[in-house]
C-alpha positions as CSV (number, residue, x, y, z in Angstrom):
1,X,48.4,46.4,-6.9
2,X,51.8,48.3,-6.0
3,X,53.4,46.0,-8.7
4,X,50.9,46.7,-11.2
5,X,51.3,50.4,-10.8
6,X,55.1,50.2,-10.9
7,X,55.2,48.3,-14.4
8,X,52.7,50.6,-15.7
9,X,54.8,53.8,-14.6
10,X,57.8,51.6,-15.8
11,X,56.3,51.1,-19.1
12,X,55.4,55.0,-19.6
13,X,58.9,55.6,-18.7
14,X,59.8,53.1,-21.5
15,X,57.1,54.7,-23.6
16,X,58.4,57.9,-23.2
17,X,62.0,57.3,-23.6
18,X,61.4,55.9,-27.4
19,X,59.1,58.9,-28.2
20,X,61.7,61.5,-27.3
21,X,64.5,59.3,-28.8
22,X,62.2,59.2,-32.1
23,X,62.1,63.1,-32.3
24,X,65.6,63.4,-31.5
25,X,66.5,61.4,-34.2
26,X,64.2,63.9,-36.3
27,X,66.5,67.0,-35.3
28,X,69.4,65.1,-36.5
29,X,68.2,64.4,-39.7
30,X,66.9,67.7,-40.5
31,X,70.8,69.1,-39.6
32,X,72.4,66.6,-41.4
33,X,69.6,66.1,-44.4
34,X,68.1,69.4,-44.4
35,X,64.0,69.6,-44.3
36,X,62.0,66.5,-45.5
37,X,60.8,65.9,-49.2
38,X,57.5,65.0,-49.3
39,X,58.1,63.1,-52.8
40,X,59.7,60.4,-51.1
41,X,56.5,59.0,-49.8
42,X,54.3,60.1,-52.9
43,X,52.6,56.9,-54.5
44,X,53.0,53.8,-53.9
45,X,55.1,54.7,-50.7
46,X,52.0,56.0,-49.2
47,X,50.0,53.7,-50.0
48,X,52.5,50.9,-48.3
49,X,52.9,52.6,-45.5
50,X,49.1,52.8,-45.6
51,X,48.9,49.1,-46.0
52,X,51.7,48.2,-42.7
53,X,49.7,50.4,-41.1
54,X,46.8,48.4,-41.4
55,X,48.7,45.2,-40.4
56,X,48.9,47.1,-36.6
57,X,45.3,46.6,-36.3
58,X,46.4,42.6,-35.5
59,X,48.8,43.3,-32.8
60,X,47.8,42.6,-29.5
61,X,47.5,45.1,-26.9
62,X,49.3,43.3,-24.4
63,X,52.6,43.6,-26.6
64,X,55.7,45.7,-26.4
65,X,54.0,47.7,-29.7
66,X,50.6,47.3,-28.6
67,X,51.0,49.2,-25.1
68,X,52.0,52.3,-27.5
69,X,48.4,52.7,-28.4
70,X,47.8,54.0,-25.0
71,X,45.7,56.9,-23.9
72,X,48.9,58.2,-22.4
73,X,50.9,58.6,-25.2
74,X,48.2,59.7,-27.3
75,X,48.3,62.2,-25.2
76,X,51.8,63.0,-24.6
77,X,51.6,62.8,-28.3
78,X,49.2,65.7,-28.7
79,X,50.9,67.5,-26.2
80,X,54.5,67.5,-28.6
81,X,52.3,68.3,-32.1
82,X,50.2,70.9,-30.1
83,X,53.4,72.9,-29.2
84,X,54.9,72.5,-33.0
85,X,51.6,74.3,-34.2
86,X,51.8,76.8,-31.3
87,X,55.1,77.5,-32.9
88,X,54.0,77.8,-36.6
89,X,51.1,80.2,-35.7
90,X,53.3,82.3,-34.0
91,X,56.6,81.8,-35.9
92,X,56.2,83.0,-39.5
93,X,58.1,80.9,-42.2
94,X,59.1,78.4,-39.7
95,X,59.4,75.4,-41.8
96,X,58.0,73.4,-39.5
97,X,55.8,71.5,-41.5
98,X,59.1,70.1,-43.9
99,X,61.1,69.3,-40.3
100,X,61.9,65.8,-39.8
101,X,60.4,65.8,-35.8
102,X,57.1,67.1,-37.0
103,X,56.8,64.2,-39.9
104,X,57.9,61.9,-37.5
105,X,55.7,63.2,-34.9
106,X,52.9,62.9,-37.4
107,X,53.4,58.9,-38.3
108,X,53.7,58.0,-34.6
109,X,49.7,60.1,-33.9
110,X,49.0,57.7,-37.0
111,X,50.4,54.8,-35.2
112,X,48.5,55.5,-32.0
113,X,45.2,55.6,-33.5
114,X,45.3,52.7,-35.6
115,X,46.4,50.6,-32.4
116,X,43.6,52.4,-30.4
117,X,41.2,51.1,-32.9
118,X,43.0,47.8,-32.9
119,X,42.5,47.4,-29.3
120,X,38.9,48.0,-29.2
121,X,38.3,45.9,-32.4
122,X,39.0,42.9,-30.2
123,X,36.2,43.8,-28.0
124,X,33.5,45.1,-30.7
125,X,30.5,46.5,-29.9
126,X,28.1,47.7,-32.5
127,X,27.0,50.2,-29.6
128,X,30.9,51.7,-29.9
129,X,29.9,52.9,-33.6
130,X,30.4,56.5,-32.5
131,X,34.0,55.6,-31.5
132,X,34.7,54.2,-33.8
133,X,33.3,56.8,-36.5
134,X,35.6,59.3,-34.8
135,X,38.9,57.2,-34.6
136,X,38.7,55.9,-37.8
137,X,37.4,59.5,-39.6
138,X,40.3,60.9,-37.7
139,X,43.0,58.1,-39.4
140,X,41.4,58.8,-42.7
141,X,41.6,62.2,-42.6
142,X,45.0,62.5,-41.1
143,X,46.6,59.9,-43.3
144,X,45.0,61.6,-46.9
145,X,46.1,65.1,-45.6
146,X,49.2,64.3,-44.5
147,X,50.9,61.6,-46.4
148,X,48.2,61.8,-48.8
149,X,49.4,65.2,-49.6
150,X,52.5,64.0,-51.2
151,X,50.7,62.5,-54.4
152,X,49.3,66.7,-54.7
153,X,50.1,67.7,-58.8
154,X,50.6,71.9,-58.9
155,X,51.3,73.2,-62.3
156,X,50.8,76.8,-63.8
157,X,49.6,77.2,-66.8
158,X,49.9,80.8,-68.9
159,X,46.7,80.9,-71.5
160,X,46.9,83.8,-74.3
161,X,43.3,84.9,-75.4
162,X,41.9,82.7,-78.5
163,X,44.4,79.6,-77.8
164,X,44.4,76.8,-76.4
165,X,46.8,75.1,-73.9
166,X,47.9,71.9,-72.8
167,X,51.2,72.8,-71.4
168,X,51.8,73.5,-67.1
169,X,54.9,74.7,-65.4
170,X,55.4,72.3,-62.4
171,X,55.7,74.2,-59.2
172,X,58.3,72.7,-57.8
173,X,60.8,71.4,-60.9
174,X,59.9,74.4,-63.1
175,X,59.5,72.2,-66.1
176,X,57.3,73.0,-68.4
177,X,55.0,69.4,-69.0
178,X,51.8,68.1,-70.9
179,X,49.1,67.6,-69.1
180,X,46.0,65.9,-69.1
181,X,43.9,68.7,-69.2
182,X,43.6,72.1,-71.1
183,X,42.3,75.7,-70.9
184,X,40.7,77.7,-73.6
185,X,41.0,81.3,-72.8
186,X,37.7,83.1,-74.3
187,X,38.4,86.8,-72.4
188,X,40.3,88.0,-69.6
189,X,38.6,91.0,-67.7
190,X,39.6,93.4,-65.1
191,X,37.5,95.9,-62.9
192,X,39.7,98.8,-61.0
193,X,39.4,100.9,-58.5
194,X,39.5,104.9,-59.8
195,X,43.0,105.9,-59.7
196,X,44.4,108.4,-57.0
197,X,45.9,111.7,-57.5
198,X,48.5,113.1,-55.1
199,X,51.3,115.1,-54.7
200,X,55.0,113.8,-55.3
201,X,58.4,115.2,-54.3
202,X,60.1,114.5,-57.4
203,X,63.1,113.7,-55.8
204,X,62.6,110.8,-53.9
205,X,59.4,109.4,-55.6
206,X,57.7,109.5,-52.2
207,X,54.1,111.6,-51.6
208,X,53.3,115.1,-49.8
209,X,53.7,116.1,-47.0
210,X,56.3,113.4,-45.7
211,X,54.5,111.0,-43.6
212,X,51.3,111.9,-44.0
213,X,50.3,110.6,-47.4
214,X,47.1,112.7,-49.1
215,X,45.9,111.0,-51.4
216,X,42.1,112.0,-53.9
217,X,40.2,109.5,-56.2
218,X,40.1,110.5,-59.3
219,X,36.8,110.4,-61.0
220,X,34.9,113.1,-62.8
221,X,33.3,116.1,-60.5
222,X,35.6,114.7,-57.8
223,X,37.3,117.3,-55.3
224,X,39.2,117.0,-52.1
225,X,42.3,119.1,-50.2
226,X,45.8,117.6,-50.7
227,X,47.7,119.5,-48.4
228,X,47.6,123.2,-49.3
229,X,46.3,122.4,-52.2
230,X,42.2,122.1,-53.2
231,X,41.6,119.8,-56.2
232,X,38.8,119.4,-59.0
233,X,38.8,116.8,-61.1
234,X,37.1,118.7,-64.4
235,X,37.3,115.4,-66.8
236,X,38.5,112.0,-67.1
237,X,39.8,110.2,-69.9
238,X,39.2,106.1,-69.1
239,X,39.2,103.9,-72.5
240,X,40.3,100.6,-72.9
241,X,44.2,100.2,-73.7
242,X,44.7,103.8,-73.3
243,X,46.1,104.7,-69.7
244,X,43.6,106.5,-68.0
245,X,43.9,110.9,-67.3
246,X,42.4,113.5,-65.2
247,X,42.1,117.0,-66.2
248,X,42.9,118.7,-63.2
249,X,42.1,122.4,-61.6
250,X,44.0,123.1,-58.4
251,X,44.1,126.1,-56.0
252,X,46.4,127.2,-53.3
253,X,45.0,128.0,-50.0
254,X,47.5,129.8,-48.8
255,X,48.1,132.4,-52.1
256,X,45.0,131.9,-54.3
257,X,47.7,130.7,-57.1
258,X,45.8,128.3,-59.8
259,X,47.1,125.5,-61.6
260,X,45.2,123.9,-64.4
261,X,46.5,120.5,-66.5
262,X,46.2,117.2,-67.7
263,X,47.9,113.7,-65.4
264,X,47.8,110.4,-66.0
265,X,49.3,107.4,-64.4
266,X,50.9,106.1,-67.9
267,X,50.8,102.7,-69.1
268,X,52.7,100.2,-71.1
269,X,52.9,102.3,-74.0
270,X,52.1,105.7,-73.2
271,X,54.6,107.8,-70.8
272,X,53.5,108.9,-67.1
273,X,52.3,112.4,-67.3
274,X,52.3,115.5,-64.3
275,X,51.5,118.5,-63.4
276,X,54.1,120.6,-62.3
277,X,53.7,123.1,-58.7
278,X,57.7,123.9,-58.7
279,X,61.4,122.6,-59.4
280,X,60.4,119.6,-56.7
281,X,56.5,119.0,-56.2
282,X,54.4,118.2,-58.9
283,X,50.9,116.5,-59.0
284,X,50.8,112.6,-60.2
285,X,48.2,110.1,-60.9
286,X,48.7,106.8,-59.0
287,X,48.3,103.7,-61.0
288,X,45.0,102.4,-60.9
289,X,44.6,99.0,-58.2
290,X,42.6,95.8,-59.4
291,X,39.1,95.6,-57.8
292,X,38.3,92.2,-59.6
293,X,39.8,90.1,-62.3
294,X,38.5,87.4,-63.8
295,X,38.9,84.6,-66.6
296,X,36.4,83.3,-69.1
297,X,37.7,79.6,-69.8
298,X,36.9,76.4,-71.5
299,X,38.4,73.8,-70.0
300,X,38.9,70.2,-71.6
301,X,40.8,67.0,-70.7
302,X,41.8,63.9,-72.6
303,X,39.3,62.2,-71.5
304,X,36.6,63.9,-73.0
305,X,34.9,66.0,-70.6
306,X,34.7,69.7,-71.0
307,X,33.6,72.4,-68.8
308,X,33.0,76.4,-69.5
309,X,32.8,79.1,-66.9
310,X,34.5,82.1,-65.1
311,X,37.4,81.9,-62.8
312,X,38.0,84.5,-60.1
313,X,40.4,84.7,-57.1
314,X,39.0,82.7,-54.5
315,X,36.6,80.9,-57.2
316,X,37.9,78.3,-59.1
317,X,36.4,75.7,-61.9
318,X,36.4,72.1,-61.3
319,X,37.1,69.2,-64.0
320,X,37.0,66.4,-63.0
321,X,40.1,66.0,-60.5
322,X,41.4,69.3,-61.1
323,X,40.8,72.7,-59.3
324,X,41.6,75.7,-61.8
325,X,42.4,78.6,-59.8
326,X,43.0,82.3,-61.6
327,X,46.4,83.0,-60.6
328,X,47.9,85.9,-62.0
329,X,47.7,87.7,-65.8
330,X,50.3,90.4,-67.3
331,X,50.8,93.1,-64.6
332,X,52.8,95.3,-66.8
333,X,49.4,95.5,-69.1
334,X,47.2,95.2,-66.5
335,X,43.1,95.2,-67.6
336,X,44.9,94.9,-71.5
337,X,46.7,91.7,-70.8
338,X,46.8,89.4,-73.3
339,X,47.0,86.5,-71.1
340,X,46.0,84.8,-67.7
341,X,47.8,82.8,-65.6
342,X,46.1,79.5,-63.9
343,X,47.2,77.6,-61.1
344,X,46.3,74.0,-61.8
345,X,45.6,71.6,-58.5
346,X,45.4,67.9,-58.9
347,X,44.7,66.1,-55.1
348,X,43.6,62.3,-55.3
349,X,43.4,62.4,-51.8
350,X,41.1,64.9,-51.8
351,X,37.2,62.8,-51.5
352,X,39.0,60.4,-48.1
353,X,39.9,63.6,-46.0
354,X,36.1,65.0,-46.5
355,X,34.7,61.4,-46.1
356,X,37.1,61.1,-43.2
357,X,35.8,64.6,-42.2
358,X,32.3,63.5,-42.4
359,X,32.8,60.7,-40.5
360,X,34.3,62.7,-37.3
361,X,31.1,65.2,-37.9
362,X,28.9,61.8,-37.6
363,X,30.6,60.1,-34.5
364,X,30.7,63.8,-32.5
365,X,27.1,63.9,-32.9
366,X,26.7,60.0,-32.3
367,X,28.4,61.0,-29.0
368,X,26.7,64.1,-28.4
369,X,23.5,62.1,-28.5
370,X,24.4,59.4,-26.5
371,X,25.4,61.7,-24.2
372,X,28.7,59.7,-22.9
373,X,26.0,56.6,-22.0
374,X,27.7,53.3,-23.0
């Protein structure tokens, strides 16, 4: 029994020692290679590592290799990714996620599961379905968002209102590329929140009183105190491609002195416009901030099918295997631009991490269920 125990602690030690050599080989690649490129296993790499992956499942579990797919060092494994996530949740632009040790970290949690399923393959049991549900769910999952991710396609694409285009800006080359798939921009529309009127030392640009930014919406009938100052918006002037104005009426508090005039935040075209109090402070308009934009598309691809809706932020348009998100549009027109700016995602990994999702859901439940009875 003593010898037992000692060749298991033996073989942990062993166990061990190739786990922290592994990641210590990581930091020395990410000094002398820099962080790791993810294109270097897109497809087919993936999919061959995939497929030696596999080959695991025959190894024995009496081996060298198959004593790796311990409990132990799955959870020693845990126990090193655990910490690297602590550390990019607290740790902002960490990198982590490009370092060599985390990547390498990654493959060997791949490793352990696939020998953990290997191992109790050789003793099946169709009552072991919920484990097997969960291990396998998790490899799926783990393996399509991880190494899957590499095979991810991220283009922009810039649309001008009436045209068509077929032509995206790759994310991470910059080239400019023809795609497979194509957007028809019908209109591009803007909602905004009223613009805000407040008083600037013309010096420095920044608000009044220093510190203690006041600032009033500006819609008609509106009134408010900006500092000494009480303000009544009398009128507005809000029309498509003109920038919008306030006509203003604004008292002093403190000497009954009356200023009366037309602001506007400028646009584009037209020049930014204030009121003047003395030689420093005058009154401004605050350009207007987007509420909501949104795009109304057509969207087509070679091979035939075609789609029409609106894309918001947060609300894309699938086609097929492309996600359409509304990126961005011409921020120096604002609600006039001519254009909109997609972001194009292609992931063909995308259905095996929610079927490998689904099946962790189904074997929790299985377990639940059961209740831990064998």
């Amino acid at each position: 029994m003593d010898r037992e125990s000692k060749s298991g602690q033996k073989a942990f030690i062993n166990e061990l020692i190739i786990i922290i050599a592994i990641v210590i080989a990581g930091f020395a690649l990410q000094i002398t290679a820099g962080p790791f490129d993810y294109s270097i296993i897109s497809f087919p790499v993936n999919v061959i590592l995939l497929a030696g992956m596999l080959l695991l499942l025959l190894v024995k579990p009496s081996g060298v290799a198959g004593r790796f797919g311990s409990a132990r060092v799955s959870l020693f494994l845990l126990a090193i990714i655990t910490l690297m996530c602590l550390y990019m949740g607290i740790v902002a632009n960490n990198g982590v996620k490009t370092s060599w040790p985390f990547v390498l970290t990654y493959l060997l949690i791949l490793i352990n599961i696939i020998l953990v399923i290997g191992k109790r393959i050789r003793l099946f049991k169709w009552t072991d379905y919920g484990f097997y549900l969960n291990h396998i769910g998790l490899f799926i999952f783990l393996f399509s968002a991880g190494l899957g991710s590499a095979d991810m396609q991220r283009y922009f694409m810039r649309v001008y209102e009436g045209k068509v285009e077929w032509r995206g800006e790759n994310t991470k080359t910059g080239e400019l590329t023809d795609l497979p798939v194509a957007i028809s921009l019908e209109d591009f529309s803007m909602d905004m929140y009223p613009p805000k009127i407040a008083i600037i030392d013309k010096r420095n640009g920044e608000t009044f009183p220093a510190g203690k930014p006041a600032l009033m919406e500006s819609f008609e009938g509106s009134s408010g105190d900006i500092g000494e100052w009480g303000v009544k918006v009398d009128s507005i002037k809000d029309r498509p491609r003109v920038a919008p104005a306030a006509y203003i009426i604004a008292k002093n508090k403190n000497d009954g002195g009356t200023l009366a005039g037309w602001i506007s935040c400028g646009n584009y075209f037209q020049p930014f416009k204030t009121l003047d109090i003395s030689d420093i402070y005058c009154f401004a308009m605050t350009y207007p901030e987007p509420k909501r934009f949104s795009s109304k598309v057509e969207v087509f691809t070679k091979r035939g099918l075609k789609k029409s809706g609106i894309i918001e932020v947060n609300d894309p348009l699938t086609a097929g295997n492309w996600k359409v998100y509304q990126y961005s549009y011409d921020t120096n027109k604002g609600r006039d631009s001519e254009y909109s700016v997609f972001e194009l995602v292609r992931d063909p990994w995308l259905i095996p991490v929610y079927i490998g999702i689904f099946m962790v859901m189904a074997g929790a439940v299985t377990l639940f269920w059961k209740g831990g009875r064998k």
